[in-house]
Chimera marker file (.cmm) of the C-alpha trace (Angstrom):
<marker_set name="trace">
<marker id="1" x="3.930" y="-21.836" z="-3.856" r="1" g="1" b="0" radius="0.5"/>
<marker id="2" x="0.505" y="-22.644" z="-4.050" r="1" g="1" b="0" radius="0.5"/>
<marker id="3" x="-0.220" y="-20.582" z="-0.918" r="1" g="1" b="0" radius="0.5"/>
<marker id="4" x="1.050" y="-17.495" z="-2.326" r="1" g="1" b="0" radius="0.5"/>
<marker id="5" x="-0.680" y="-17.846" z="-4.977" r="1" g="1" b="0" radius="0.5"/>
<marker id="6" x="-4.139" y="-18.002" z="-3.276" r="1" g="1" b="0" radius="0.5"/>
<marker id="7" x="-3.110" y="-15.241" z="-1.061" r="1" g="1" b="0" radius="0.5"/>
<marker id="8" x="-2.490" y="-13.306" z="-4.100" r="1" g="1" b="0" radius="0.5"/>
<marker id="9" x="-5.827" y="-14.092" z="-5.425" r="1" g="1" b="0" radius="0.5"/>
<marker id="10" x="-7.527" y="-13.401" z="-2.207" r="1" g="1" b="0" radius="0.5"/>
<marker id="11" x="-5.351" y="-10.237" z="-2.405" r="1" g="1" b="0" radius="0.5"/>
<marker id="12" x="-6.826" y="-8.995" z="-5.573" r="1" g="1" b="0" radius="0.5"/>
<marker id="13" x="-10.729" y="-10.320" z="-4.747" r="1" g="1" b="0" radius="0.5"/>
<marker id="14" x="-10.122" y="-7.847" z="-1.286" r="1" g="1" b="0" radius="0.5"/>
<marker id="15" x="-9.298" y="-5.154" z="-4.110" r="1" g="1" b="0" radius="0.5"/>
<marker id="16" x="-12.326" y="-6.013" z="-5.938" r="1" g="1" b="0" radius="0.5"/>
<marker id="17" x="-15.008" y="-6.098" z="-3.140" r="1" g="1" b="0" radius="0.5"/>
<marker id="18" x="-13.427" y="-3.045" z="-1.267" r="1" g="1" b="0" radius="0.5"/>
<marker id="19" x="-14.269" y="-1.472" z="-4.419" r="1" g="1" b="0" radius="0.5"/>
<marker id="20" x="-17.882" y="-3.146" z="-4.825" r="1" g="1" b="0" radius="0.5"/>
<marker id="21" x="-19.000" y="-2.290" z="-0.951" r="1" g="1" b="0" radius="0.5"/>
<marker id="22" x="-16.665" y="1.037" z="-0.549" r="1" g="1" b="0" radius="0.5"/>
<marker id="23" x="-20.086" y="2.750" z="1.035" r="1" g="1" b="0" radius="0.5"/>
<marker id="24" x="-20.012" y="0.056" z="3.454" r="1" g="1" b="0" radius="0.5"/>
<marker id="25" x="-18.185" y="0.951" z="6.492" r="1" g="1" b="0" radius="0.5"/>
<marker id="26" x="-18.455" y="-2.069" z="7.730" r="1" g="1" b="0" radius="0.5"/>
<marker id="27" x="-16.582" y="-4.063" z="5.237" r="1" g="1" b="0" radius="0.5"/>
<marker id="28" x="-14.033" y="-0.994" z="5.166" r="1" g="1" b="0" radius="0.5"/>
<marker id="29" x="-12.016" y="-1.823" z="7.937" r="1" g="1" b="0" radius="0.5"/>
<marker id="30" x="-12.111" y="-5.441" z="6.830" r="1" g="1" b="0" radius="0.5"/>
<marker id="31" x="-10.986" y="-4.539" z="3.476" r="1" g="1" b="0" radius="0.5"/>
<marker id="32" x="-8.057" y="-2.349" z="5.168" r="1" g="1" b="0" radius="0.5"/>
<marker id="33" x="-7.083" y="-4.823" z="7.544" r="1" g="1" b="0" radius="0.5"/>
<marker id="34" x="-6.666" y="-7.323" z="4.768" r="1" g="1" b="0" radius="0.5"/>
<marker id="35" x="-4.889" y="-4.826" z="2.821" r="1" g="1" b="0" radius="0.5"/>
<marker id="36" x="-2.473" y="-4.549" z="5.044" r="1" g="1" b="0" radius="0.5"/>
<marker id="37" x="-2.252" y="-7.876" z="6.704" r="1" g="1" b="0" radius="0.5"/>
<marker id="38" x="-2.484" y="-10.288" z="3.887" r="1" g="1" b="0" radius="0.5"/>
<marker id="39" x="0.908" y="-9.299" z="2.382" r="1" g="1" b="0" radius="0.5"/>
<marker id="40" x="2.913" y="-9.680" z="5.291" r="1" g="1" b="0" radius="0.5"/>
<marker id="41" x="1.042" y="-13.447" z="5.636" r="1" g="1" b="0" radius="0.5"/>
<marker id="42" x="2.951" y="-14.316" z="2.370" r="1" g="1" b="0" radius="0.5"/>
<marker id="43" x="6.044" y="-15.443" z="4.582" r="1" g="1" b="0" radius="0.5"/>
<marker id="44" x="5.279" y="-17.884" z="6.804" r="1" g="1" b="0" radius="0.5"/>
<marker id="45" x="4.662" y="-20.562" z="4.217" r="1" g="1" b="0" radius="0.5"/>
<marker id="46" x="7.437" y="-23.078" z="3.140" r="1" g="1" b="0" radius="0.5"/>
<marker id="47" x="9.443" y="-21.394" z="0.651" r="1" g="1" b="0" radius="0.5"/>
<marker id="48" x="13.256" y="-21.097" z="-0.563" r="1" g="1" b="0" radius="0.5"/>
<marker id="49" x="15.105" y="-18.323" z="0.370" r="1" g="1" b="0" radius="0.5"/>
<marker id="50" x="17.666" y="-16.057" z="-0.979" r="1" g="1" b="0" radius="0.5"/>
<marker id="51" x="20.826" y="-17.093" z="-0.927" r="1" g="1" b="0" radius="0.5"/>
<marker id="52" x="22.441" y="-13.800" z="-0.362" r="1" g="1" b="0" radius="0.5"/>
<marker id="53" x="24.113" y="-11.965" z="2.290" r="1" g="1" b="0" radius="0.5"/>
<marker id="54" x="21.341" y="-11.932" z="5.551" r="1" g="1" b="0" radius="0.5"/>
<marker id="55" x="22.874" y="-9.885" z="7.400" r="1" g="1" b="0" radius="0.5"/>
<marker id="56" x="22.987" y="-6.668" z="4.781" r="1" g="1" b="0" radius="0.5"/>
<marker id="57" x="19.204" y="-7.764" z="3.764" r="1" g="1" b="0" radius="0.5"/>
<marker id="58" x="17.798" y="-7.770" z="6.996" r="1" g="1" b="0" radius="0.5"/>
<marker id="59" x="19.432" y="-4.563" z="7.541" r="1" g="1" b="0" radius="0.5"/>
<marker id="60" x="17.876" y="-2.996" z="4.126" r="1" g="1" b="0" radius="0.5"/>
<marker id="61" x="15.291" y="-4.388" z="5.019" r="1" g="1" b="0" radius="0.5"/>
<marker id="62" x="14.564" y="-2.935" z="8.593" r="1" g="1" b="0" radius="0.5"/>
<marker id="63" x="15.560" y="-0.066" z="7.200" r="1" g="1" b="0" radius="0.5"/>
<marker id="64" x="12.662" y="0.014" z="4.900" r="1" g="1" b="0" radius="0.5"/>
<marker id="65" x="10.149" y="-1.165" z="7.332" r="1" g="1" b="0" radius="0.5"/>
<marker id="66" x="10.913" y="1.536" z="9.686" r="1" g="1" b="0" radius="0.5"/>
<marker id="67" x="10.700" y="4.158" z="6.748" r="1" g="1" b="0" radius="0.5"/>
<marker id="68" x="6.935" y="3.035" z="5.344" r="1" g="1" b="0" radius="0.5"/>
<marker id="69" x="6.377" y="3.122" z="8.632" r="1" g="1" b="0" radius="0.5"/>
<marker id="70" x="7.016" y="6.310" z="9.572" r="1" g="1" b="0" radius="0.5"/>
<marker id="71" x="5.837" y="7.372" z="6.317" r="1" g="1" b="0" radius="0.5"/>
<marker id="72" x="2.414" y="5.791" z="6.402" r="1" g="1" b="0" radius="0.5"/>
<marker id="73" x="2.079" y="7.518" z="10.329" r="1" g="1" b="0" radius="0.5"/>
<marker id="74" x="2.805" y="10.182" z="9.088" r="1" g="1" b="0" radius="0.5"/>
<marker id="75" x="0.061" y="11.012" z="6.123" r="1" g="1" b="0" radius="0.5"/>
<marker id="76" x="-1.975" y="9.402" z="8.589" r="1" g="1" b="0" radius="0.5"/>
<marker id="77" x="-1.211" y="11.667" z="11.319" r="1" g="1" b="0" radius="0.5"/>
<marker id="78" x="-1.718" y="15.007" z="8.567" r="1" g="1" b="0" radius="0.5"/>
<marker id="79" x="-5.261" y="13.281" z="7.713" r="1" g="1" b="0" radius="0.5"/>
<marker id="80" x="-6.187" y="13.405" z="11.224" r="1" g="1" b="0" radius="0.5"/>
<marker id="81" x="-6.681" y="9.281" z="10.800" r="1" g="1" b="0" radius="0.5"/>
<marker id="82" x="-5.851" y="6.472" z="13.299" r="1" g="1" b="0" radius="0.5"/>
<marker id="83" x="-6.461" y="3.644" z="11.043" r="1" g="1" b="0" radius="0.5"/>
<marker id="84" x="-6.111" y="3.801" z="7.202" r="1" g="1" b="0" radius="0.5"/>
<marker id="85" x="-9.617" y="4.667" z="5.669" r="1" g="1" b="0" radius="0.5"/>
<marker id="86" x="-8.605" y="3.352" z="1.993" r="1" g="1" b="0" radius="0.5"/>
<marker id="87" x="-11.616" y="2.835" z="0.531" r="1" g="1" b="0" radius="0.5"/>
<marker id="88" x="-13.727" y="5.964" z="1.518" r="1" g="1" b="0" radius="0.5"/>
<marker id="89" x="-13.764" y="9.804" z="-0.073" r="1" g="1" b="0" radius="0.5"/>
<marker id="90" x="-11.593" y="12.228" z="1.403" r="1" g="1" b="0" radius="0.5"/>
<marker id="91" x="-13.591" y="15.155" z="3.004" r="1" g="1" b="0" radius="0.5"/>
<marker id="92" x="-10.779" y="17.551" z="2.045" r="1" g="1" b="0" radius="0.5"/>
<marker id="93" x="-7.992" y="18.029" z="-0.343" r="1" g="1" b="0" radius="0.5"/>
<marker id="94" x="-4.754" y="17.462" z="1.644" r="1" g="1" b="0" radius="0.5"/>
<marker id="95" x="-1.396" y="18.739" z="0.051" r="1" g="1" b="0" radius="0.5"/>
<marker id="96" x="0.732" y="19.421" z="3.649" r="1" g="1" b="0" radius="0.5"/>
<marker id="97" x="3.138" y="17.020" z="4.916" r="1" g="1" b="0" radius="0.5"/>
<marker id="98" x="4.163" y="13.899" z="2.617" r="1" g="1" b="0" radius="0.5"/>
<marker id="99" x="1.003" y="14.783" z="0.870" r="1" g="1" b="0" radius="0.5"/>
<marker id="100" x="3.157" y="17.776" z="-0.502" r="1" g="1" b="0" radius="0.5"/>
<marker id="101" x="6.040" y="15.373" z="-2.047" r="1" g="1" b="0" radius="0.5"/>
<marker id="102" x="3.643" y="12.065" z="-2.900" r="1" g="1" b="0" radius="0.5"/>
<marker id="103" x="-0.346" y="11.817" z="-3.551" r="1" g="1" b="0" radius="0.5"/>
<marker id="104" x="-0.515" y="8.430" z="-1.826" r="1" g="1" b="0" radius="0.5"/>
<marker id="105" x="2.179" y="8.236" z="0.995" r="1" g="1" b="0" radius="0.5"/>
<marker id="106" x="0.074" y="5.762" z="2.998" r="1" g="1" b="0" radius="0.5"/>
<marker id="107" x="0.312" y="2.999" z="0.137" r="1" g="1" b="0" radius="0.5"/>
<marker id="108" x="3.665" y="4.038" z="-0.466" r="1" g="1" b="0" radius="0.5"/>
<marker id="109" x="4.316" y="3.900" z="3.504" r="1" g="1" b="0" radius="0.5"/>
<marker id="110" x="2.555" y="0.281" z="3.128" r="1" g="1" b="0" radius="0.5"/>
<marker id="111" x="5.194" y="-0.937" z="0.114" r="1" g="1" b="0" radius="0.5"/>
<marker id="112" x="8.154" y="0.406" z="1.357" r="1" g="1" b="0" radius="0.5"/>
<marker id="113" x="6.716" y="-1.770" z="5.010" r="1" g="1" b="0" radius="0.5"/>
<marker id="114" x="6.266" y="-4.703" z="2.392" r="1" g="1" b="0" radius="0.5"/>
<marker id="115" x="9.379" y="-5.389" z="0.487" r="1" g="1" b="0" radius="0.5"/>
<marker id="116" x="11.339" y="-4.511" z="3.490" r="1" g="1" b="0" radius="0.5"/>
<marker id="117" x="9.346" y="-7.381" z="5.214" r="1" g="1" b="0" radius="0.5"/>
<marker id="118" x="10.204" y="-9.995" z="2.131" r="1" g="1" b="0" radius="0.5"/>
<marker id="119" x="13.854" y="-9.049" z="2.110" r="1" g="1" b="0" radius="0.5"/>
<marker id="120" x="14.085" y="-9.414" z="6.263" r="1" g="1" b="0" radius="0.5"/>
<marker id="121" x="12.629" y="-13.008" z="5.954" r="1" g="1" b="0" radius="0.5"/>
<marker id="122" x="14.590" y="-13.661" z="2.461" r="1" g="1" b="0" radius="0.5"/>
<marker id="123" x="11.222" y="-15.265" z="1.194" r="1" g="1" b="0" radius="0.5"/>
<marker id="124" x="11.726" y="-16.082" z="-2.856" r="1" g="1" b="0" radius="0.5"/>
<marker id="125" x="7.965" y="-16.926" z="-3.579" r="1" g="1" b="0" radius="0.5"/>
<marker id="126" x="6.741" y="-13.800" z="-1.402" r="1" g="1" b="0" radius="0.5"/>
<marker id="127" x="9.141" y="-11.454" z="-2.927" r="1" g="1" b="0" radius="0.5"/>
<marker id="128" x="8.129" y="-12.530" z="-6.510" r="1" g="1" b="0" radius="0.5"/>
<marker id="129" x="4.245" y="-12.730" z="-5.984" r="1" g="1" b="0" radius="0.5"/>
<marker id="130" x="4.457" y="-9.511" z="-3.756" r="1" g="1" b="0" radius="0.5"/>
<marker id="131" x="5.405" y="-7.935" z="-7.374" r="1" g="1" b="0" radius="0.5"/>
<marker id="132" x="1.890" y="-8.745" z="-8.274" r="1" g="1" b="0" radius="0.5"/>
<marker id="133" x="0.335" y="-7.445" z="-5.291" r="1" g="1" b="0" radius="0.5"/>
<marker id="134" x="2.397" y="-3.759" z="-5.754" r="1" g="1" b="0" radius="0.5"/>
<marker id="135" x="0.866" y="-3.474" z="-8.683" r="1" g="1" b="0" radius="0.5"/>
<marker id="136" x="-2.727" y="-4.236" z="-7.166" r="1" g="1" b="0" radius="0.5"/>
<marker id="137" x="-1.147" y="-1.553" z="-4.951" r="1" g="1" b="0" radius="0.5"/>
<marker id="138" x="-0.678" y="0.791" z="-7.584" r="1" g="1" b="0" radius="0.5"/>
<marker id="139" x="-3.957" y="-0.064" z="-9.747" r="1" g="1" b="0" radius="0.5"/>
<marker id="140" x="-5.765" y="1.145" z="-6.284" r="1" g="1" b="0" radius="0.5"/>
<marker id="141" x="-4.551" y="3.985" z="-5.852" r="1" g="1" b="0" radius="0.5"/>
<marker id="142" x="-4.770" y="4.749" z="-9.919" r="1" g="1" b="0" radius="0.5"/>
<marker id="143" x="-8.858" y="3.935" z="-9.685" r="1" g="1" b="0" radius="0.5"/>
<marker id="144" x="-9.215" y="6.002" z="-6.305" r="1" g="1" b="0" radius="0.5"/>
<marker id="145" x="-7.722" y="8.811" z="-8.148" r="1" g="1" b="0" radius="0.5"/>
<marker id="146" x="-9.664" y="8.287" z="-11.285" r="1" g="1" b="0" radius="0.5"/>
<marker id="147" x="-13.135" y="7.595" z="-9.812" r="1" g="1" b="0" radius="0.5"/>
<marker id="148" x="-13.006" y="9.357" z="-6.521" r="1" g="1" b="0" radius="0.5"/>
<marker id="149" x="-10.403" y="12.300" z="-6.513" r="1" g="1" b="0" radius="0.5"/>
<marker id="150" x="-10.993" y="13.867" z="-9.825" r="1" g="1" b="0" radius="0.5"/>
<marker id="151" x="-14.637" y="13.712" z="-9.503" r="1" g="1" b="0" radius="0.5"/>
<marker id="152" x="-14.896" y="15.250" z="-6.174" r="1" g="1" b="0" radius="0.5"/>
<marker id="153" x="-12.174" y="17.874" z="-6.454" r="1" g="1" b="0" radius="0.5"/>
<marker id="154" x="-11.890" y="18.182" z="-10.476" r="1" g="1" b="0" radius="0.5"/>
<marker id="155" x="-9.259" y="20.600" z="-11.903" r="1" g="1" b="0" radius="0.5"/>
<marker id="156" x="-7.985" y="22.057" z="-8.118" r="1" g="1" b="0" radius="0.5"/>
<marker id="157" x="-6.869" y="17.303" z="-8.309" r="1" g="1" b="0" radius="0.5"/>
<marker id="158" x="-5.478" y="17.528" z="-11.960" r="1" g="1" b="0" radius="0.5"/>
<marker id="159" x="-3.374" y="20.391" z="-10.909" r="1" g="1" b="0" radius="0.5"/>
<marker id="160" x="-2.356" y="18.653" z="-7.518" r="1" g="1" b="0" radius="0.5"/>
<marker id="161" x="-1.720" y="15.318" z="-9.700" r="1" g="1" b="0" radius="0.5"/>
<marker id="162" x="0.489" y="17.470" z="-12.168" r="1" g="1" b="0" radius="0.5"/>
<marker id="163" x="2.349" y="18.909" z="-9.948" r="1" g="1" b="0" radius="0.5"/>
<marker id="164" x="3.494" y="15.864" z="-7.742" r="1" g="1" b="0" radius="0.5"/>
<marker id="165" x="4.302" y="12.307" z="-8.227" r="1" g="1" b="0" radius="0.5"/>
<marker id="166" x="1.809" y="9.281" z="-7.081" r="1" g="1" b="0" radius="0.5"/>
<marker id="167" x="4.857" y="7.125" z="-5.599" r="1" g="1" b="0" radius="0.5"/>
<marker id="168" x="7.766" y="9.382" z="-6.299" r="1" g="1" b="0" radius="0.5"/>
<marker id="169" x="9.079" y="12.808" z="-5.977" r="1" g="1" b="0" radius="0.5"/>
<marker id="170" x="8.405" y="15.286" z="-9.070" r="1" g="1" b="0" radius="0.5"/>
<link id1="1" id2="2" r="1" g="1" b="0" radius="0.2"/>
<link id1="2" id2="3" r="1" g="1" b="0" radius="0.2"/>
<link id1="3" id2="4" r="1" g="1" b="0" radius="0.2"/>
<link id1="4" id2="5" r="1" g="1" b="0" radius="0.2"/>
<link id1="5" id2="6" r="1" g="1" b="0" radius="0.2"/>
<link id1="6" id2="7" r="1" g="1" b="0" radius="0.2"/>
<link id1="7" id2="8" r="1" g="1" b="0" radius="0.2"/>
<link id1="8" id2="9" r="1" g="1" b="0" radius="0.2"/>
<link id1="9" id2="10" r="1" g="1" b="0" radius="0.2"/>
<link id1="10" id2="11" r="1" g="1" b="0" radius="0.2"/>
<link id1="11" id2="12" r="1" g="1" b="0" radius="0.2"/>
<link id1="12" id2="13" r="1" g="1" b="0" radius="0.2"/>
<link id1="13" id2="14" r="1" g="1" b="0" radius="0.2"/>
<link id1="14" id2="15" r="1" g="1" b="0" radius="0.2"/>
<link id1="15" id2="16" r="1" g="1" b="0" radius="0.2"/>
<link id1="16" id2="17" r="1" g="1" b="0" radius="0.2"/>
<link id1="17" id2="18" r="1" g="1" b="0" radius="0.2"/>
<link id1="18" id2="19" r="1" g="1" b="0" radius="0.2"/>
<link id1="19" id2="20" r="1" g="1" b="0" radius="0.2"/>
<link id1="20" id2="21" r="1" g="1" b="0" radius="0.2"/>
<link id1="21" id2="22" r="1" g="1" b="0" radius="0.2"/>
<link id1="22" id2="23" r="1" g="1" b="0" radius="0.2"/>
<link id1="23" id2="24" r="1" g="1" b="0" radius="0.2"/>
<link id1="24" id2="25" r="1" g="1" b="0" radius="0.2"/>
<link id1="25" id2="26" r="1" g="1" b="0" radius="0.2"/>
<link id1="26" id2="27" r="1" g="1" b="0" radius="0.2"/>
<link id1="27" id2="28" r="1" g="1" b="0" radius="0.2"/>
<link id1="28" id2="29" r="1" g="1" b="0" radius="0.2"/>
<link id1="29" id2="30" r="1" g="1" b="0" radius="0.2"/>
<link id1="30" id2="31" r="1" g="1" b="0" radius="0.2"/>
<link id1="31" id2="32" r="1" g="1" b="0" radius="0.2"/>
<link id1="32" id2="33" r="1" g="1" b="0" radius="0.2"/>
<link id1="33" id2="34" r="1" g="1" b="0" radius="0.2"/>
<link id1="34" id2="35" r="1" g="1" b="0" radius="0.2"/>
<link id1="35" id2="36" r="1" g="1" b="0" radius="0.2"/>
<link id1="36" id2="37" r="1" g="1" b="0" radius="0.2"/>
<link id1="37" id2="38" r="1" g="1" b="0" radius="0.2"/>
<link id1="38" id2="39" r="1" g="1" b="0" radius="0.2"/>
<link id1="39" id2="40" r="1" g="1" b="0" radius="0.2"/>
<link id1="40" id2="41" r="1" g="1" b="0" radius="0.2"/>
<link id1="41" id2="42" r="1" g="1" b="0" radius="0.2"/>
<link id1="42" id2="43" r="1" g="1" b="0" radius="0.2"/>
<link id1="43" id2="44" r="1" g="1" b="0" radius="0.2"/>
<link id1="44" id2="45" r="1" g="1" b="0" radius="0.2"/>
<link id1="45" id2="46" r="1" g="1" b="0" radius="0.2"/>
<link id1="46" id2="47" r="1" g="1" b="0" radius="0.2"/>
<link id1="47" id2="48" r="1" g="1" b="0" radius="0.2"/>
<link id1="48" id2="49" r="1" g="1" b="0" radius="0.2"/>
<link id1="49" id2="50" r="1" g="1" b="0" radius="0.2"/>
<link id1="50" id2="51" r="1" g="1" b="0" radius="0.2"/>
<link id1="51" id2="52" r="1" g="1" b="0" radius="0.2"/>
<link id1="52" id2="53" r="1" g="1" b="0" radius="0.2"/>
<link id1="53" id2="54" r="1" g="1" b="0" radius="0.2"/>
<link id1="54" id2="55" r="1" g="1" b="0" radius="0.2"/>
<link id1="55" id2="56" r="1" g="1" b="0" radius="0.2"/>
<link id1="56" id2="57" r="1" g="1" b="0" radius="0.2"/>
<link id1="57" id2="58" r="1" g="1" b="0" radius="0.2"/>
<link id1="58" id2="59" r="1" g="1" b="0" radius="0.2"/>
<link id1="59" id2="60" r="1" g="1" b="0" radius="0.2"/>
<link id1="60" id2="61" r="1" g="1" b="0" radius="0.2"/>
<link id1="61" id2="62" r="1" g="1" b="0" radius="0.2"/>
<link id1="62" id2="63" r="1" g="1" b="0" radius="0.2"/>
<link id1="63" id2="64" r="1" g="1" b="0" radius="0.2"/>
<link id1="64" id2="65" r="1" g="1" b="0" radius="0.2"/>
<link id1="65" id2="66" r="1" g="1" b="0" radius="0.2"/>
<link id1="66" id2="67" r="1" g="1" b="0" radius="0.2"/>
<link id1="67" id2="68" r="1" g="1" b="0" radius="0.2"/>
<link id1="68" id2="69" r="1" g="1" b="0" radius="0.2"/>
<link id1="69" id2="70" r="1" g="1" b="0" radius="0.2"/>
<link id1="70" id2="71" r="1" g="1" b="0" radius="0.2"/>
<link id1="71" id2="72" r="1" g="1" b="0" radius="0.2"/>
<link id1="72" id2="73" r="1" g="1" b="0" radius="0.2"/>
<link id1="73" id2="74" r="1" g="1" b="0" radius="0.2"/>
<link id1="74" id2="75" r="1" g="1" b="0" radius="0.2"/>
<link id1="75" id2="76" r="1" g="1" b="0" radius="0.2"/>
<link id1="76" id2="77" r="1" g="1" b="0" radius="0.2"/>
<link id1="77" id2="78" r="1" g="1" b="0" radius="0.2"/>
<link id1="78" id2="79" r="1" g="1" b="0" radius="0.2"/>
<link id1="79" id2="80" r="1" g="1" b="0" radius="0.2"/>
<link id1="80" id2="81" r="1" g="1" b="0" radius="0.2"/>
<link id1="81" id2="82" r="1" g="1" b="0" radius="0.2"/>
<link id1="82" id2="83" r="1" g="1" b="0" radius="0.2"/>
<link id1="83" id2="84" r="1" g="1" b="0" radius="0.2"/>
<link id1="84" id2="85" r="1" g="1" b="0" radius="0.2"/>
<link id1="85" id2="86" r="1" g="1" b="0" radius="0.2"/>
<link id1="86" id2="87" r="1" g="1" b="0" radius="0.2"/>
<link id1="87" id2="88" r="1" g="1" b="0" radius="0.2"/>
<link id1="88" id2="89" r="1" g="1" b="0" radius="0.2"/>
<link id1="89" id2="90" r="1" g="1" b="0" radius="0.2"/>
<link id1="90" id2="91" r="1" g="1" b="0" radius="0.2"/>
<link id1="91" id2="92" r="1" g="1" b="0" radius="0.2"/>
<link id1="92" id2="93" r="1" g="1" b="0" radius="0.2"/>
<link id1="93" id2="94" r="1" g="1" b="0" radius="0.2"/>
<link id1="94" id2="95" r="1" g="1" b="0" radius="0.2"/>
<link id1="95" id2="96" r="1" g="1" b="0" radius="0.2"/>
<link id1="96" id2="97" r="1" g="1" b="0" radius="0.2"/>
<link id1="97" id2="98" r="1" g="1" b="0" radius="0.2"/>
<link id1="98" id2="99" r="1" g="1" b="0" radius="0.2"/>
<link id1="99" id2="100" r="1" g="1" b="0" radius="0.2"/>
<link id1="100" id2="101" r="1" g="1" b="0" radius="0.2"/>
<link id1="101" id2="102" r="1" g="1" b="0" radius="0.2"/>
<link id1="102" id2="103" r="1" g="1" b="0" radius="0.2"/>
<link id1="103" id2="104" r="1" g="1" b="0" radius="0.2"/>
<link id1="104" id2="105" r="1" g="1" b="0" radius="0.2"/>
<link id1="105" id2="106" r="1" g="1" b="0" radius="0.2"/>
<link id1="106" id2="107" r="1" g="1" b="0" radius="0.2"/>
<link id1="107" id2="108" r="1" g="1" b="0" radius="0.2"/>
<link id1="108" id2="109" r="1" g="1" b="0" radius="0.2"/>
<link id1="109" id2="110" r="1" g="1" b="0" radius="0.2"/>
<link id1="110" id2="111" r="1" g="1" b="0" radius="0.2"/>
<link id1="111" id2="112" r="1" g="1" b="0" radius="0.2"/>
<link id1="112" id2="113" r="1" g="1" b="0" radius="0.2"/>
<link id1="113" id2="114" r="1" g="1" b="0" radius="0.2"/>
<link id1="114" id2="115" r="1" g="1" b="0" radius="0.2"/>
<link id1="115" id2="116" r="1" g="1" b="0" radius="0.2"/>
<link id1="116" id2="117" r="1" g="1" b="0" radius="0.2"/>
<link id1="117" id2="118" r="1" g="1" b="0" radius="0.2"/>
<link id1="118" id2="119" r="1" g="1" b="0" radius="0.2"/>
<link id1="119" id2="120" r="1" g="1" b="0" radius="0.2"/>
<link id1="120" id2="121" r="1" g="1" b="0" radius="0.2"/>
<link id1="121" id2="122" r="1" g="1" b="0" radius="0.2"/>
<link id1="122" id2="123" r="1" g="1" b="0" radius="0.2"/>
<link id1="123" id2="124" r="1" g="1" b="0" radius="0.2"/>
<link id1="124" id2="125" r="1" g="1" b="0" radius="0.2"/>
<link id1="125" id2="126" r="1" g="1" b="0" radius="0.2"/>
<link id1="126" id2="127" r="1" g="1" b="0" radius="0.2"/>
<link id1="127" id2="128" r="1" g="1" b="0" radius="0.2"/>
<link id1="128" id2="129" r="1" g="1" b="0" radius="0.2"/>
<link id1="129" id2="130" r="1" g="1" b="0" radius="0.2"/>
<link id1="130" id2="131" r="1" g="1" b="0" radius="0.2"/>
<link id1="131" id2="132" r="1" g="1" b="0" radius="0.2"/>
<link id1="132" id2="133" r="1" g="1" b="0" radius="0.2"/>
<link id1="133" id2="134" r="1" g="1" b="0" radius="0.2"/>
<link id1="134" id2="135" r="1" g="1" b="0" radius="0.2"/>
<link id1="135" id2="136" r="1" g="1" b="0" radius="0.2"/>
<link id1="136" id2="137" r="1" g="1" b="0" radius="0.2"/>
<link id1="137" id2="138" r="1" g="1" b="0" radius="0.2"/>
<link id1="138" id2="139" r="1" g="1" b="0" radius="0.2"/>
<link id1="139" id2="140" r="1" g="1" b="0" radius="0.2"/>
<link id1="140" id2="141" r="1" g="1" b="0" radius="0.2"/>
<link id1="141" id2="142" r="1" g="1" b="0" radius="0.2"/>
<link id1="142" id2="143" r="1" g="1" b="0" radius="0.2"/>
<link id1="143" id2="144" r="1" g="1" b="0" radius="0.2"/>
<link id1="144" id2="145" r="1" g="1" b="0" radius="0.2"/>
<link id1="145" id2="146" r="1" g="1" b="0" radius="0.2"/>
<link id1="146" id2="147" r="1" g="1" b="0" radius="0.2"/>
<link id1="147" id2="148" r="1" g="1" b="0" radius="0.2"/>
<link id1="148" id2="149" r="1" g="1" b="0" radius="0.2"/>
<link id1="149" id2="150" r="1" g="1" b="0" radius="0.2"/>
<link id1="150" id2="151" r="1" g="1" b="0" radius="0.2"/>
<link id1="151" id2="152" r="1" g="1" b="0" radius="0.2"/>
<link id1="152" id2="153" r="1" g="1" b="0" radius="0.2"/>
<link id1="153" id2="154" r="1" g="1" b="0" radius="0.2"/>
<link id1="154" id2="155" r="1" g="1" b="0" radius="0.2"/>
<link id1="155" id2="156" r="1" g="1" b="0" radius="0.2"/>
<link id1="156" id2="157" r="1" g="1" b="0" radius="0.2"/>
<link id1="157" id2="158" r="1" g="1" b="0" radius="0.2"/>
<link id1="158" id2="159" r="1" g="1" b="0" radius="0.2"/>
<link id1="159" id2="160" r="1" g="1" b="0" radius="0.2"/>
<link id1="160" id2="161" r="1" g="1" b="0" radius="0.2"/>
<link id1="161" id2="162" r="1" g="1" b="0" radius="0.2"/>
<link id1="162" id2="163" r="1" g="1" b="0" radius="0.2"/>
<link id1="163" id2="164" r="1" g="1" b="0" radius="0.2"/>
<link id1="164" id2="165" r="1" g="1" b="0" radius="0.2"/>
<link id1="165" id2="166" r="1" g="1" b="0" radius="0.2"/>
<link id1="166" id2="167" r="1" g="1" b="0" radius="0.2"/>
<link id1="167" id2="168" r="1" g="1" b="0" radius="0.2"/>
<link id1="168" id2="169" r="1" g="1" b="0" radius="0.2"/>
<link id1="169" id2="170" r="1" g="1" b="0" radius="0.2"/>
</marker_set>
């Protein structure tokens, strides 16, 4: 347990320098690599696990996986992007694709990809702590909005934000 909690701390110190250094393209793809990779770390530690019906889990959970997937591709794909750029300013405001029916599909592509991970593996500790780490999630994409997005694109962003949902359909 004591793992997951340093992973979560390590977790939330990526979110802090990512935010310190974002000018520093150099410690951007570190900070994205660790954003991504440090979550799905959270299961290979000893752990209990759920005590529930694998087979319909792992199923949910694939399910989910291959849906944040797709979904994170995707917004990638419309922002002309190979690898997540999550800490730099967009040059452009997109609103095509899933950028029409979410503001941040790529971090919602990267949660859906997470709990579907903790329910495949059936990891109690990782599923609880990766509550913690969806909300680091959510606080990242609530700052990048705040202190990038509105600055650079100003009302044409509050309109955009008004009109659709950060992880969620409006």
């Amino acid at each position: 347990m004591s793992l997951q909690i340093l992973i979560v701390i390590l977790f939330a110190l990526n979110f802090a320098l990512a935010w310190l250094w974002r000018k520093s393209v150099g410690y951007n793809l570190l900070a994205s690599l660790i954003f991504v990779v440090l979550p799905l770390a959270t299961v290979f530690f000893p752990q209990p696990k759920f005590a529930l019906d694998y087979y319909w889990w792992k199923i949910a959970g694939l399910i989910a996986i291959i849906f944040g997937l797709a979904l994170a591709l995707l917004a990638q794909k419309t922002l002309g992007k190979v690898w997540p750029d999550l800490t730099l300013t967009p040059a452009d405001l997109r609103k095509v694709g899933p950028y029409q029916f979410f503001r941040h599909p790529i971090y919602l592509g990267l949660i859906f990809i997470d709990v579907g991970w903790w329910w495949v593996w059936s990891a109690v500790y990782s599923f609880y702590f990766g509550m913690f780490i969806i909300a680091l999630i959510w606080l990242q994409a609530y700052f990048e909005e705040k202190l990038i997005l509105e600055e650079k694109f100003g009302n044409l962003y509050r309109v955009y934000r008004s009109e659709t949902g950060m992880f969620w359909i409006k």
